[in-house]
N, C-alpha and C positions, 0 to 999 in steps of 0.2 A: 504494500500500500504506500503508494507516495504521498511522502509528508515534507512539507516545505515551512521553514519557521524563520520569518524575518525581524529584523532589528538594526537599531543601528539610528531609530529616529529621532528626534527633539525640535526646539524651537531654539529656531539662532536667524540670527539681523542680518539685512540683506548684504550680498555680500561674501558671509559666511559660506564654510562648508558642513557637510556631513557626510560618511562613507557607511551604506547600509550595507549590510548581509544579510544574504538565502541560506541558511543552512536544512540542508537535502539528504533523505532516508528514504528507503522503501525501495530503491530501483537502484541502477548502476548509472551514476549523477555523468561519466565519463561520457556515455553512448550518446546523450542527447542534449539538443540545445536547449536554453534558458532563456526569459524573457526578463526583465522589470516592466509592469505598468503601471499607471500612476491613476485613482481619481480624484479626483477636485470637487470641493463641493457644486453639489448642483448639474455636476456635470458627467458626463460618460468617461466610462475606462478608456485609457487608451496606452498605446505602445510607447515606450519610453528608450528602448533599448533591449538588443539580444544577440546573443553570442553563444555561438556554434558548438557544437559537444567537445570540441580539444580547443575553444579560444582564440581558434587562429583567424575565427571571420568575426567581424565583429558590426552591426547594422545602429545609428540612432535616429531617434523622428530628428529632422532637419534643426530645428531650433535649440537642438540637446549638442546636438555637434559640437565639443571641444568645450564645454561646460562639463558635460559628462563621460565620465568613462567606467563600460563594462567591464568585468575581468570575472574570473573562474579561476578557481583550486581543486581540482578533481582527488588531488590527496585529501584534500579535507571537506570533499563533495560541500564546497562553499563557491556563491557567486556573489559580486559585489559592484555595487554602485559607488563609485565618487564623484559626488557632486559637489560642484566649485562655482564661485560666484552667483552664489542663491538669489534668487529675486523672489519678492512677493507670488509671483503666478506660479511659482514651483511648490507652492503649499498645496497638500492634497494626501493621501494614503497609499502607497507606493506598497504594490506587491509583488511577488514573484512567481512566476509564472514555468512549469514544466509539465509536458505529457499531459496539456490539458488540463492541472491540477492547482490551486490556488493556498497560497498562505494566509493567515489572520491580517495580514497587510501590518504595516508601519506608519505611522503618522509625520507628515514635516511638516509645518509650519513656518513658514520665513517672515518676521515680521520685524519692524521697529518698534 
């Protein structure tokens, strides 16, 4: 059973950073790719970023480009977001995503 447990969220002023982790059970975290997506109040889920079962491909939505960056530890079936220079629109519930399968989500908030 694939289990996926994210962390890594808080509230920090724009600007700031924060670096989330998926930590992944139940399947072989190696063989397949991961997502992050993020929802915002009010608003629909959507793709944030994902990267390929060994890391080497790595896709973000356009706006995420070079603010963010994906990465994977297949030793420690961990994938991770770092996000840099936060702005207010990046606040929302960020979760991860694998084989169809969803985590409790992580909250960020980016405020002044």
């Amino acid at each position: 059973q694939v289990h996926l447990v994210e962390s890594g969220g808080g509230s920090v002023q724009p600007g700031g950073s924060l670096r989330l982790s998926c930590a992944a059970s139940g399947f072989t975290c190696s063989r397949y790719p991961m997502s992050w997506y993020r929802q915002a109040p009010g608003k629909e889920r959507e793709l944030v970023a994902s990267i390929s079962s060994l890391g080497v491909t790595t896709n973000y939505l356009d706006s995420k480009k070079g603010r963010f960056t994906i990465s994977r530890d297949n030793a420690k079936n961990t994938m991770y977001l770092q996000m840099n220079s936060l702005k207010p629109e990046d606040t929302a519930v960020y979760y991860c995503n694998a084989l169809n399968s969803w985590g409790q989500g992580t909250r960020v908030t980016v405020s002044s």
